[in-house]
C-alpha angles and dihedrals in degrees: 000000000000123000134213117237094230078062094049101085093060105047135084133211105031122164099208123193131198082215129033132186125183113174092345093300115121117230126220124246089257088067108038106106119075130186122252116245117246139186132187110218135166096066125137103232084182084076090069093049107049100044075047092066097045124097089237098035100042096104097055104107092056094071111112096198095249101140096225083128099052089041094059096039131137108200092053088086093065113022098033091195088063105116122157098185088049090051090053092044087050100050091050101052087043093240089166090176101043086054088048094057083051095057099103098056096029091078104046087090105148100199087237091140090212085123089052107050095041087050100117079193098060089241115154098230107186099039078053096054091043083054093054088049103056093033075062087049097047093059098040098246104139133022120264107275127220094258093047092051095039084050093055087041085063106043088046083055091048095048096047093050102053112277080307129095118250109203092194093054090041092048086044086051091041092054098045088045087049098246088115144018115232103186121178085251093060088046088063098038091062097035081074107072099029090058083051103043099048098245109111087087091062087046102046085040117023119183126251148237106274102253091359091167087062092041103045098061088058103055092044096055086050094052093059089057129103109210121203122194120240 
């Protein structure tokens, strides 16, 4: 493909010639460099596919690259790799390996919405980028991150009370798992207040769900399907 020569200075990878000829017709110097062709191979294009039929991932092909989701994003001021718009690129090329060396910043996703609602294509961001990273996760790609075990920390807590958080089972759980540290000493600081203020009851009983062992098997059942959009 020639190439101008305004267009020259910004482009990489040019074959140039003193001499051209295409078809036995001689180019001007103007025209005589010309861009070498180049293809990117080894992707997975299953990945796309894949992340696509899926509920979160199913916008996913509408996304036009424009960055208004990175540039907004909350999470850039402190994890500079996070990039929405490149995770995105990268699913759908099937660039397992680029996506890898990403794990530790693709899951720090805070849920703030700011990259769905700015979207000028319509496409759901943040439920994208948790589709990527589970699709990661299926396939055992990448390691369980903090957020994904601290996720399942908290639904376990909230099946096992009764459909209700229990701060003193999830802190329990936290602390076994080393998010927090729950020394003899914290314990009495906030014993405390709660004793004060009327609430230990709530926490060593917390109340349940109204009709919870109707409820839980069918939310169980819900959680093993897959569910494909239409």
């Amino acid at each position: 493909m020639p190439i101008p020569n305004m267009e020259k200075p910004i482009i990489k990878g040019l074959i140039q010639k003193d001499k051209v000829i295409v078809d036995g017709v001689e180019l001007d110097g103007t025209w005589n460099a010309f861009m070498i062709e180049r293809t990117q191979t080894g992707y997975d294009q299953s990945v796309w596919d894949e992340i696509a039929n899926t509920v979160e991932g199913a916008t996913i092909s509408l996304c036009w690259q424009c960055g208004t989701c990175t540039s907004g994003c909350t999470m850039r001021e402190y994890d500079p790799n996070y990039s929405p718009r490149r995770f995105i690129d990268l699913a759908r090329k099937g660039d397992k390996q680029s996506l890898i060396e990403l794990q530790d910043s693709i899951w720090r996703c805070v849920s703030c919405q700011k990259c769905t609602h700015r979207c000028p294509k319509g496409v759901l961001v943040e439920e994208v980028v948790h589709s990527i990273h589970n699709y990661l996760l299926k396939h055992g790609l990448v390691k369980t991150d903090p957020g994904t075990v601290f996720d399942e920390l908290f639904l376990e807590t909230v099946m096992k009370n009764g459909g209700r958080i229990s701060e003193l089972l999830l802190g329990g759980a936290s602390a076994k798992a080393g998010f927090v540290t729950m020394s003899l000493r914290d314990l009495l600081t906030m014993m405390g207040p709660l004793m004060k203020s009327g609430l230990i009851k709530d926490l060593m009983k917390p109340s349940r769900v109204k009709e919870w062992d109707r409820i839980k098997p069918v939310l169980e059942e819900a959680m093993k399907e897959e569910v494909v959009p239409e």
